[in-house]
VOGUKE-346611 format. One line per 5 residues: number of its first residue (from 1); their letters; for each residue y, z, x of C-alpha. Coordinates in Angstrom, 3 decimals, decimal comma. Layout:
% VOGUKE-346611
NUM> a> Y Z X ~ ...
This chain:
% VOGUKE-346611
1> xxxxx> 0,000 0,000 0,000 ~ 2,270 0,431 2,825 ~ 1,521 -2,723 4,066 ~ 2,280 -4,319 0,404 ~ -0,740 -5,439 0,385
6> xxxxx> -1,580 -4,282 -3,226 ~ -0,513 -1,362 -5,768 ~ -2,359 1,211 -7,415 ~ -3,696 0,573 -11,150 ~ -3,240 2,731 -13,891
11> xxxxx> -7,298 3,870 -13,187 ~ -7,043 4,408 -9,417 ~ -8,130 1,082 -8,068 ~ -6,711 -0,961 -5,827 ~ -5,304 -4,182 -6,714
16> xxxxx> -4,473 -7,265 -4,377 ~ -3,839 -10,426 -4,682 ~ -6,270 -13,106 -2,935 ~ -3,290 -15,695 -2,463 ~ -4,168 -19,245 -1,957
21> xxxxx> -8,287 -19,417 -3,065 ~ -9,235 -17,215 -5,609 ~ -13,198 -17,880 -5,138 ~ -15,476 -19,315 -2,628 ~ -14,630 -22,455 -0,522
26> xxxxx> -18,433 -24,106 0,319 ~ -16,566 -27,227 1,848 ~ -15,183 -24,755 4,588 ~ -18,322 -23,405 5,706 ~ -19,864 -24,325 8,604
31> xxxxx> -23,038 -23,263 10,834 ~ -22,454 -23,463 14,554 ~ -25,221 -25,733 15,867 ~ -27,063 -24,002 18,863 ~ -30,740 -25,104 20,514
36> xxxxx> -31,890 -21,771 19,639 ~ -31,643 -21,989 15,800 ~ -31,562 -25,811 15,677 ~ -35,183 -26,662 14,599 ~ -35,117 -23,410 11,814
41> xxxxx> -32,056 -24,631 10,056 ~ -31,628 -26,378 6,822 ~ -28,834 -28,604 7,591 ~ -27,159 -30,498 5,128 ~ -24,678 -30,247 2,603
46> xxxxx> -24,861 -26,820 2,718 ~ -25,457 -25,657 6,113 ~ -22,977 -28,660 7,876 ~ -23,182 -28,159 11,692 ~ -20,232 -27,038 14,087
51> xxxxx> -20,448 -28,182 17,766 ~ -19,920 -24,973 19,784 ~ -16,920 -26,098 21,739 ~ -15,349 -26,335 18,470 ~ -15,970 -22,993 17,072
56> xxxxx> -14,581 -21,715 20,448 ~ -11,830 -23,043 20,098 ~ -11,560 -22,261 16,602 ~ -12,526 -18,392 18,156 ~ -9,558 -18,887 20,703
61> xxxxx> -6,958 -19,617 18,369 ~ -8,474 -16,953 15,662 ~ -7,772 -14,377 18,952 ~ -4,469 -15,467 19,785 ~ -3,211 -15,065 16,539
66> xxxxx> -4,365 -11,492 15,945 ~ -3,619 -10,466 19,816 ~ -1,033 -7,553 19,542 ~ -1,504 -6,939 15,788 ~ -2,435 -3,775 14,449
71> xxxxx> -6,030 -4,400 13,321 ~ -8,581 -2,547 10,947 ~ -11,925 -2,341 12,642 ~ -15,317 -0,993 10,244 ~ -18,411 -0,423 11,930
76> xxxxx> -21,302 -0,951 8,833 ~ -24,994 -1,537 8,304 ~ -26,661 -4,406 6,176 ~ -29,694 -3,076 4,733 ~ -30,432 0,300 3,288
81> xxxxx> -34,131 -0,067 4,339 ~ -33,267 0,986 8,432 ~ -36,465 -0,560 9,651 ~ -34,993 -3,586 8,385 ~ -31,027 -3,489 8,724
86> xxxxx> -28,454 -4,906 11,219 ~ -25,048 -2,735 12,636 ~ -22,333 -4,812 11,782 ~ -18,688 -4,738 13,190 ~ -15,780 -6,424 11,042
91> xxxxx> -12,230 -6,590 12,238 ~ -9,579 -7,372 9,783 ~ -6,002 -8,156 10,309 ~ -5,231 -6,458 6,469 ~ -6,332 -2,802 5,690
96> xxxxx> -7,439 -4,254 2,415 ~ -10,159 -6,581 3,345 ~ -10,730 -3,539 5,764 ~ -11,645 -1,165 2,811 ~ -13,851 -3,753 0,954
101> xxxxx> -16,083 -4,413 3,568 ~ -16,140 -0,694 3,818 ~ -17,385 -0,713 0,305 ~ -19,311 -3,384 0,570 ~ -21,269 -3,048 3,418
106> xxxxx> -24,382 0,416 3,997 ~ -21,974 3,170 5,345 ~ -23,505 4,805 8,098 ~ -23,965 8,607 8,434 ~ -21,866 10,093 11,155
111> xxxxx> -25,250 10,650 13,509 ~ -25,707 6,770 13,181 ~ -21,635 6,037 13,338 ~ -21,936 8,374 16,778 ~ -24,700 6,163 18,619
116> xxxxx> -23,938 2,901 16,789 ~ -23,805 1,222 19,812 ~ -23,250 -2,884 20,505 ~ -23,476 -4,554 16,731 ~ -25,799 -7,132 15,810
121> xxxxx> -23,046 -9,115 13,830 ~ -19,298 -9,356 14,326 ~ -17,226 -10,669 11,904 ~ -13,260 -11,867 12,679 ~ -11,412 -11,287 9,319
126> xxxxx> -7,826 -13,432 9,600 ~ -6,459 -14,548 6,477 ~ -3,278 -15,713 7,706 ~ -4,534 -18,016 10,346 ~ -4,783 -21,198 9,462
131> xxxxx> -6,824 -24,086 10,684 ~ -6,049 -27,480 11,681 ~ -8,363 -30,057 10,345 ~ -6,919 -32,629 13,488 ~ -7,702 -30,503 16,001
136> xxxxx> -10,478 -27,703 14,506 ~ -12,252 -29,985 13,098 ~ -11,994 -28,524 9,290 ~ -11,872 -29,826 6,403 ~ -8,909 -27,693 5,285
141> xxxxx> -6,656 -24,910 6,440 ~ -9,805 -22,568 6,221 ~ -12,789 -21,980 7,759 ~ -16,132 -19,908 7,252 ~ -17,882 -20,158 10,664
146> xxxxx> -21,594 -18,873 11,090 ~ -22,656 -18,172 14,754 ~ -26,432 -17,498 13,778 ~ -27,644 -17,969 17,867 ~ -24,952 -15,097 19,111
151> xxxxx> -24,130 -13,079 15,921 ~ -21,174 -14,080 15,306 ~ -18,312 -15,095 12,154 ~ -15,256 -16,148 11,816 ~ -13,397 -16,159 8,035
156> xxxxx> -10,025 -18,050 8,516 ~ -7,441 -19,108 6,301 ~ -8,754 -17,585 3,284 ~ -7,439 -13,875 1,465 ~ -10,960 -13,681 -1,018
161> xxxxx> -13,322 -10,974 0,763 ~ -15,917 -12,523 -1,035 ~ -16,511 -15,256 2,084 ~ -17,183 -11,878 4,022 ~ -19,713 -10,476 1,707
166> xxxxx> -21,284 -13,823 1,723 ~ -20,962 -14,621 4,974 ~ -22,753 -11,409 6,278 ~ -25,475 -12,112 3,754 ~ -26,209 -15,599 5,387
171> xxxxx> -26,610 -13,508 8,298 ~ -29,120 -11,974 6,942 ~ -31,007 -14,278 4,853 ~ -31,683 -16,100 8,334 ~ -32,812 -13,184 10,298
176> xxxxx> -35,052 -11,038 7,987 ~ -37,448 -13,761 7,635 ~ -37,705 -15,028 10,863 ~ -37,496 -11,858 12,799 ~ -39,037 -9,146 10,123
181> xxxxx> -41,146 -11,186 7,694 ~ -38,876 -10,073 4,713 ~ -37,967 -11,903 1,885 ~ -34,145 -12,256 1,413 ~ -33,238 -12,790 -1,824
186> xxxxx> -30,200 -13,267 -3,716 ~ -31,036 -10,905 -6,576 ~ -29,980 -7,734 -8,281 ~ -32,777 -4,641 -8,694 ~ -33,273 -1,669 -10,495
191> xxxxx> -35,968 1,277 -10,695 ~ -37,176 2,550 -14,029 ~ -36,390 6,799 -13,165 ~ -39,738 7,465 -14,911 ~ -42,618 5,270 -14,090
196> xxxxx> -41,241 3,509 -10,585 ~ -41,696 0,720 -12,064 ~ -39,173 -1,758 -9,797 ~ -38,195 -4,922 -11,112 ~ -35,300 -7,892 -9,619
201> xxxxx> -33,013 -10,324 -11,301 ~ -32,546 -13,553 -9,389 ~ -28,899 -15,948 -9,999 ~ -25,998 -17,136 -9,181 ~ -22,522 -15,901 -9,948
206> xxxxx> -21,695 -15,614 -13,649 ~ -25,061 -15,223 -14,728 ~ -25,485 -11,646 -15,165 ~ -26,946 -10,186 -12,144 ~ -24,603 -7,501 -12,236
211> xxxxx> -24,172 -6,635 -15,672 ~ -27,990 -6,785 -16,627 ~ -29,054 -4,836 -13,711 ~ -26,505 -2,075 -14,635 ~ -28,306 -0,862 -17,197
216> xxxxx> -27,964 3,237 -18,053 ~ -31,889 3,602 -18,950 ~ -32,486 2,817 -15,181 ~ -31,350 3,150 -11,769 ~ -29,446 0,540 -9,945
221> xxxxx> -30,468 -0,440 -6,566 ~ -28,018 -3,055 -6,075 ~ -26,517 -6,161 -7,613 ~ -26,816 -8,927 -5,497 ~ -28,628 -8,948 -2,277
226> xxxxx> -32,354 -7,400 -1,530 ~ -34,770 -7,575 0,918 ~ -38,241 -7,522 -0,084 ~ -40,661 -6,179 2,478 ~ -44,472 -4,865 2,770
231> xxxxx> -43,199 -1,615 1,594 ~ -40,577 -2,822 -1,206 ~ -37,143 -3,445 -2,347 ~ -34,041 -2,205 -0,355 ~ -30,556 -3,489 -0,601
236> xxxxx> -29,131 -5,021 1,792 ~ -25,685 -3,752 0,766 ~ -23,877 -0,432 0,125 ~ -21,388 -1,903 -2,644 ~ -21,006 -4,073 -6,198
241> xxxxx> -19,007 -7,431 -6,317 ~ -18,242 -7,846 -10,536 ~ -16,762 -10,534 -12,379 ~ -13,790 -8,381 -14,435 ~ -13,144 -11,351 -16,494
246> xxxxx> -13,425 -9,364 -20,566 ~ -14,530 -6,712 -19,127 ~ -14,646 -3,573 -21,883 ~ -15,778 -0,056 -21,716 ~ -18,462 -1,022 -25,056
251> xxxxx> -20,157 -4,114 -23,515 ~ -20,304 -2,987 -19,744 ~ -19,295 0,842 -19,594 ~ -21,082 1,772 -16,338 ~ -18,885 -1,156 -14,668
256> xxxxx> -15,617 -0,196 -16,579 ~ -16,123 3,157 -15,221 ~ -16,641 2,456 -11,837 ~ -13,231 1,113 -10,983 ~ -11,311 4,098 -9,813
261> xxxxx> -10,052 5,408 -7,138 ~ -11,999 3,151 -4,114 ~ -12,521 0,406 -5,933 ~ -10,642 -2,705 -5,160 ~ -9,977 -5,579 -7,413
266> xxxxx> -8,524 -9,011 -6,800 ~ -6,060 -11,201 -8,901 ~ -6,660 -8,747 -11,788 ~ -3,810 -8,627 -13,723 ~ -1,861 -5,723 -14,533
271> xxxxx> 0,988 -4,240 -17,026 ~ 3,977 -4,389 -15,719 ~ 5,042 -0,884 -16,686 ~ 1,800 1,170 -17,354 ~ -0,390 -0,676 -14,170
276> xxxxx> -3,304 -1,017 -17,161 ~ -5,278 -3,948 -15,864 ~ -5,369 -6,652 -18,582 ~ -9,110 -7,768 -17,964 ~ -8,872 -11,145 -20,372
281> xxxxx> -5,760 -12,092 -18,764 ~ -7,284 -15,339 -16,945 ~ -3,543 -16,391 -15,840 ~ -4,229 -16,248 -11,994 ~ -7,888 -17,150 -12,059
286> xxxxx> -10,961 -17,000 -14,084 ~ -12,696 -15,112 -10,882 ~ -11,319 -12,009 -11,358 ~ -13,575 -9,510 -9,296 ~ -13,907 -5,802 -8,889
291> xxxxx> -15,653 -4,337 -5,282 ~ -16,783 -0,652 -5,703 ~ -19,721 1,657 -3,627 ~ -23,001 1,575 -5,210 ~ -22,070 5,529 -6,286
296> xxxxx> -19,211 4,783 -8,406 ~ -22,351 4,212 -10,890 ~ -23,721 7,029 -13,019 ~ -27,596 5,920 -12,670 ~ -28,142 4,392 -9,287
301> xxxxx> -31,037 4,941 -6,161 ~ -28,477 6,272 -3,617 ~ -30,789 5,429 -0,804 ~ -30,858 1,660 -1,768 ~ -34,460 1,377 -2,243
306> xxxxx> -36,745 1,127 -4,543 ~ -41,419 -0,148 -4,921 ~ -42,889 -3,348 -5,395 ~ -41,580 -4,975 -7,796 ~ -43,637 -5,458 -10,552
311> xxxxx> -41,363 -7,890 -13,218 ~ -39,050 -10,274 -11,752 ~ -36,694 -12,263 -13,519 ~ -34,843 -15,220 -13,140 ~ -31,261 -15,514 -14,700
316> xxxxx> -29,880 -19,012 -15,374 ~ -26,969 -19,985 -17,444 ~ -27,894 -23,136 -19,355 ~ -24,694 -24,862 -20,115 ~ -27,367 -27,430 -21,913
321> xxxxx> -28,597 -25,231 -24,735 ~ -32,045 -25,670 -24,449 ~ -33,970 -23,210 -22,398 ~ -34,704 -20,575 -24,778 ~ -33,312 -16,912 -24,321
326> xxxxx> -36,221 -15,926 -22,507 ~ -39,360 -17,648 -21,745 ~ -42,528 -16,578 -19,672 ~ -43,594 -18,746 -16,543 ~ -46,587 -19,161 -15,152
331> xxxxx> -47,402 -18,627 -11,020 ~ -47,016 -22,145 -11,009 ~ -43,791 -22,104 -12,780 ~ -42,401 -19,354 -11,325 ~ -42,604 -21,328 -7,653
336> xxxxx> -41,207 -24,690 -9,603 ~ -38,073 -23,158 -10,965 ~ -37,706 -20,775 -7,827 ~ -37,535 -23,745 -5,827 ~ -35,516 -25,808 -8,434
341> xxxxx> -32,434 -23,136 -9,521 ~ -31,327 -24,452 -12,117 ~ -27,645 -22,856 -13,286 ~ -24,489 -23,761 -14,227 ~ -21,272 -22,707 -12,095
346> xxxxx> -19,435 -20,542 -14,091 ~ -15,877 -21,420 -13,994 ~ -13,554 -19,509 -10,650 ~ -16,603 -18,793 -8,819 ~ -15,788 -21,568 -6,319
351> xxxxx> -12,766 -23,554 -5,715 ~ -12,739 -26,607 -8,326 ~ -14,659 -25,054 -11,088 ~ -13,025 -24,500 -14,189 ~ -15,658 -24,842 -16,608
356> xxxxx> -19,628 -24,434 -16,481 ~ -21,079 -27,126 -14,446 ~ -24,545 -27,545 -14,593 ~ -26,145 -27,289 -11,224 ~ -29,647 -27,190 -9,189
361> xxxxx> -29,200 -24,478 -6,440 ~ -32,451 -23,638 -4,737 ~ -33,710 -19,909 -4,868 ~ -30,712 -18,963 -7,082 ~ -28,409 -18,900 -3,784
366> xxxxx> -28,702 -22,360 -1,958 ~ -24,690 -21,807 -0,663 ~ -26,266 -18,752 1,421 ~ -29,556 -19,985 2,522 ~ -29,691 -21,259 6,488
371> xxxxx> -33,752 -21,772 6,150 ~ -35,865 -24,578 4,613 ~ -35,979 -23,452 0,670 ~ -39,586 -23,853 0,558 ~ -39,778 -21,322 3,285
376> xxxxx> -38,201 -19,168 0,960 ~ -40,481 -19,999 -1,385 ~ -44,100 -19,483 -0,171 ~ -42,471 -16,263 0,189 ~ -42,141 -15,096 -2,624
381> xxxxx> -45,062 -16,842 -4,041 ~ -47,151 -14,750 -1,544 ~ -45,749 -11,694 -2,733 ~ -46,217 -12,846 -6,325 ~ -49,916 -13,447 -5,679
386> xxxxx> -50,448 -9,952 -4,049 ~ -48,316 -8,017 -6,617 ~ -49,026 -9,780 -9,929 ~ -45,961 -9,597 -10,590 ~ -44,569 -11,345 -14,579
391> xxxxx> -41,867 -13,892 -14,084 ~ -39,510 -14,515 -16,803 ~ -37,000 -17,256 -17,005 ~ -33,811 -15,865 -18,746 ~ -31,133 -18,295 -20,178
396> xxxxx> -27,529 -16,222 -20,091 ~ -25,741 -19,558 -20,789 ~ -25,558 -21,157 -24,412 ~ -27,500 -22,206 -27,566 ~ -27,598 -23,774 -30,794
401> xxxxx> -25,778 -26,612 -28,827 ~ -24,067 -27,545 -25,424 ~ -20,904 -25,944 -24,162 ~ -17,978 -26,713 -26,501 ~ -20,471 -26,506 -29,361
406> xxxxx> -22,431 -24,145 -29,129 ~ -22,306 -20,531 -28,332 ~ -22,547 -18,093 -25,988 ~ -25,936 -16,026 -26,106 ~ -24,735 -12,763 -26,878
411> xxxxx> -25,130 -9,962 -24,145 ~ -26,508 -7,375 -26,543 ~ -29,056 -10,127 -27,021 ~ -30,113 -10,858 -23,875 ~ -30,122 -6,978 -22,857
416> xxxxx> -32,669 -6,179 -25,475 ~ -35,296 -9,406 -24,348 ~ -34,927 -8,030 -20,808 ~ -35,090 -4,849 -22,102 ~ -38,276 -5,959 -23,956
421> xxxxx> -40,181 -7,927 -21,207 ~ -39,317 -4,875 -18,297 ~ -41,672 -2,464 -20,596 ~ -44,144 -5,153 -21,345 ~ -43,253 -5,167 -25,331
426> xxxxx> -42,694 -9,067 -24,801 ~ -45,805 -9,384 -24,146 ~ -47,454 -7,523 -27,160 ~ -45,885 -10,446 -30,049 ~ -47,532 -13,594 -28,672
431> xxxxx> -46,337 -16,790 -27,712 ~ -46,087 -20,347 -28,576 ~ -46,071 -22,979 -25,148 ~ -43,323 -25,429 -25,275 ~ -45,160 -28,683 -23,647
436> xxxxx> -41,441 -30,609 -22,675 ~ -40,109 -27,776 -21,106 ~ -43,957 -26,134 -19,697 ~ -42,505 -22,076 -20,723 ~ -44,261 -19,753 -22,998
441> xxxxx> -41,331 -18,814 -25,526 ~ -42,038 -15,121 -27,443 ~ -43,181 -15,250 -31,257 ~ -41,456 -11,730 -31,472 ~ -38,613 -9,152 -29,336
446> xxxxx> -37,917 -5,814 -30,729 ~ -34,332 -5,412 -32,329 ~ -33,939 -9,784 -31,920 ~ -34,296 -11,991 -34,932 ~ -37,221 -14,319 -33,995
451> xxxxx> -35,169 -17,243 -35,174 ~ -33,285 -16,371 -31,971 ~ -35,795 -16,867 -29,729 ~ -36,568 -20,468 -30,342 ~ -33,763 -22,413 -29,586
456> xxxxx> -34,612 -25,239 -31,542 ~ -34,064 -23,271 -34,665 ~ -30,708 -22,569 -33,831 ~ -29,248 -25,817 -33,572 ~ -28,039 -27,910 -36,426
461> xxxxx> -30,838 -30,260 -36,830 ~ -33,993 -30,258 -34,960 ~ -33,454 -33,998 -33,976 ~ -30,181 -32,947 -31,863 ~ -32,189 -29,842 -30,073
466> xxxxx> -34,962 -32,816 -28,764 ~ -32,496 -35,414 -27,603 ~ -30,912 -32,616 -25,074 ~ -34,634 -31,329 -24,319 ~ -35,102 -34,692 -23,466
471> xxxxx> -32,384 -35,145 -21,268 ~ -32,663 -32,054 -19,782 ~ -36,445 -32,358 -18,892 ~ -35,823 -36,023 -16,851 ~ -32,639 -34,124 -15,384
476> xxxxx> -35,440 -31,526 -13,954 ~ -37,794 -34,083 -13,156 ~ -35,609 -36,357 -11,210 ~ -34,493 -33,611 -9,441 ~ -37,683 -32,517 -8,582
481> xxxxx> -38,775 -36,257 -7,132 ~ -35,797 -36,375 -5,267 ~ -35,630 -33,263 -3,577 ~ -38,645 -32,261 -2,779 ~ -40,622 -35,774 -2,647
486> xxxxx> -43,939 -33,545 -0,820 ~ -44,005 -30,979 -3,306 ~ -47,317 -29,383 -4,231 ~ -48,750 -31,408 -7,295 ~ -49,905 -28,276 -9,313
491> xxxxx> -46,114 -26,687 -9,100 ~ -44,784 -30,348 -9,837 ~ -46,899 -30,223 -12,965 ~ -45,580 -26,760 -14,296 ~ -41,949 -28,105 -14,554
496> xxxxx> -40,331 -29,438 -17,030 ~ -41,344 -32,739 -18,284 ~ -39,800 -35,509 -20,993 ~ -42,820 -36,164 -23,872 ~ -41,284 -39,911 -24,477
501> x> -42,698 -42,121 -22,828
């Protein structure tokens, strides 16, 4: 505050502004290319090489332009599990950014703070440098700048802590499975405080990771990143990241409550005079976002860990209208839509979006993935095979027609079929297979109206429902032949499939 970085809202938090980007930039991300990671990397779209000499210099100029400032240094862990976490050291040129990563990240105990020693990961946090695409080599003023050979980032040119998180998380998702044999995962988790019973919630931004996994009948391990080892679940963070767009004290209390004193939101807006935030006021972005430790909520695993899961769940947001609420996959299916992601981006989460885009974005979390997806995959199919684990599909997006027509599914909704399918009551009502889209869809849900649960009963005519099914099926399909032309013919089979011929 005495830096003007932010003010104080009525509840405690503090409030900043992002500036320029107000989400993501995945155009100004970059991996540095180095013969030591070269042959394990995905490159691509996503992961789009750096030459080293470039990132140096990008380094150098990073340097000069924080040399003399006063500087905000946090010394942090990534992963609660410590067999399996990594000391991380991020500087930061505003005391801001400085206490988000501080909430983000596992705070150490002051034993581990004493002997933390030389970090695995070093981040450079300068959001008032700015690139230049002539001589950087950039695509813009900004730049997000992976070192994965020497442990080292650089986030340029951009205010949104959010690259940090996920920059930090890349990190990770590269060296747990190649050095520990863990399963990264870009998922939420929760415990049931009773049975132990463990369960994870795989999606993108805007899909309800958060918001579903914050649920007051269980404890919350964490809301976006996990490990998954031979001994369990463990977050990989010490922090929440939530979309405040409509956020209300009656739909998502346990969030609402959390942002106090600690907590730092960006481009919320506020009341003038009574510093209220205004959580539907969408004036300065759609993104609106809320960073608070993991203890700010009531019912939550303060150690960050949690069994083998035995449910996992994958959220997508079907901008479509066809996949059903929620839907049962098979082993088969489970490693087909795993592999395939299938989402929409929900408007501010990136730069560009401003309304749901439908999208395939492998394991739920392609923009953080350095590794081959199938790698990734086997995976988790391994640990599906040894765990027996149910896989649900979960549609958070819309139904009884596309976006602009139809509706949104209703969170009370879809927090009574999760609710349903973590305790097995799914299960107990039957199902009916859907051959086009190759999901078991429930017969019955406690507390839903089975009418729901179909989606072709909820749109205006049944004609309507199987010309998008259609469409949406070849979509899947000719994703499927494209992207992965060598995929296993049994998990080809259990996608989704048009019936016309």
């Amino acid at each position: 505050m005495a830096h003007g970085e932010g003010v104080l809202a009525s509840n405690g938090s503090l409030v900043v502004d992002t500036g320029e980007r107000t989400g993501r930039s995945p155009h100004d991300r970059f991996v540095v290319d180095d013969p030591a990671i070269h042959d394990r990397v995905c490159w691509g779209e996503v992961n789009v090489p750096m030459e080293r000499d470039v990132y140096e210099h990008i380094c150098s100029g990073v340097v000069g332009y924080l040399y003399g400032c006063e500087l905000y240094v946090v010394h942090g862990l990534a992963g609660a599990d410590r067999n399996h976490s990594r000391k991380v050291c991020v500087i930061c040129e505003r005391a801001s950014q400085a206490l988000f990563v501080h909430q983000m990240l596992v705070r150490p105990t002051a034993r581990e703070l004493a002997s933390f020693g030389e970090p695995d990961i070093y981040v450079l946090a300068a959001p008032g440098y700015r690139c230049d695409p002539e001589t950087d080599g950039t695509n813009s003023g900004a730049a997000v700048v992976l070192d994965l050979a020497h442990g080292g980032v650089v986030v340029a040119g951009t205010g949104y802590s959010g690259e940090i998180k996920k920059a930090v998380f890349s990190f990770m998702n590269y060296l747990l499975p190649v050095e520990d044999d863990v399963l990264s995962m870009h998922c939420s988790a929760n415990v049931d405080p009773m049975t132990g019973q463990t369960a994870v919630l795989f999606g993108l931004s805007g899909t309800g990771k958060t918001t579903l996994s914050a649920d007051p009948n269980r404890l919350l391990i964490g809301d976006d990143e996990h490990g998954w080892s031979s001994r369990g679940i463990f977050n990989i963070e010490g922090g929440c990241y939530a979309k405040a767009i409509d956020l209300s004290p009656i739909a998502e209390p346990d969030i609402y409550e959390a942002i106090r004193f600690g907590a730092v939101c960006e481009n919320v807006i506020l009341d003038p005079e009574t510093r209220e935030p205004d959580y539907t006021d969408v004036s300065r972005t759609q993104n609106t976002r809320v960073a608070y430790p993991v203890e700010h909520i009531k019912s939550v695993r303060l150690d960050g860990r949690g069994g083998i899961p035995s449910v996992v769940l994958f959220l997508t947001c079907d901008a479509f209208g066809v996949l059903p609420p929620i839907s049962r996959l098979s082993r088969e299916a489970a490693m087909y839509h795993f592999m395939a992601g299938f989402t929409s981006k929900v408007a501010g989460t990136e730069e560009g979006v401003s309304e749901p885009t439908p999208t395939f974005s492998a394991l739920f979390g392609e923009p953080f993935m350095p590794l081959s997806p199938s790698l990734y995959a086997e995976m988790l199919g391994k640990r599906i095979d040894s765990t027996r684990a149910r896989v649900y599909l979960v549609n958070t997006g819309w139904q009884g027609g596309a976006y602009g027509t139809g509706y949104r599914i209703s969170l009370a909704v879809t927090r009574s079929l999760v609710a349903a399918a973590l305790s097995g009551d799914l299960d107990s009502g039957g199902y009916e297979h859907d051959e086009r889209l190759n999901v078991d869809i429930p017969l019955d849900c406690p507390g839903v109206t089975p009418a729901v649960l179909n989606p072709r009963h909820t749109w205006t005519t049944p004609e309507a429902y199987d010309e998008a099914a259609e469409r949406l099926a070849a979509m899947f399909e000719k994703h499927a032949s494209e992207r992965y032309p060598d995929l296993d013919p049994v998990v080809l089979a259990a996608g989704p499939h048009p019936l016309a011929e």
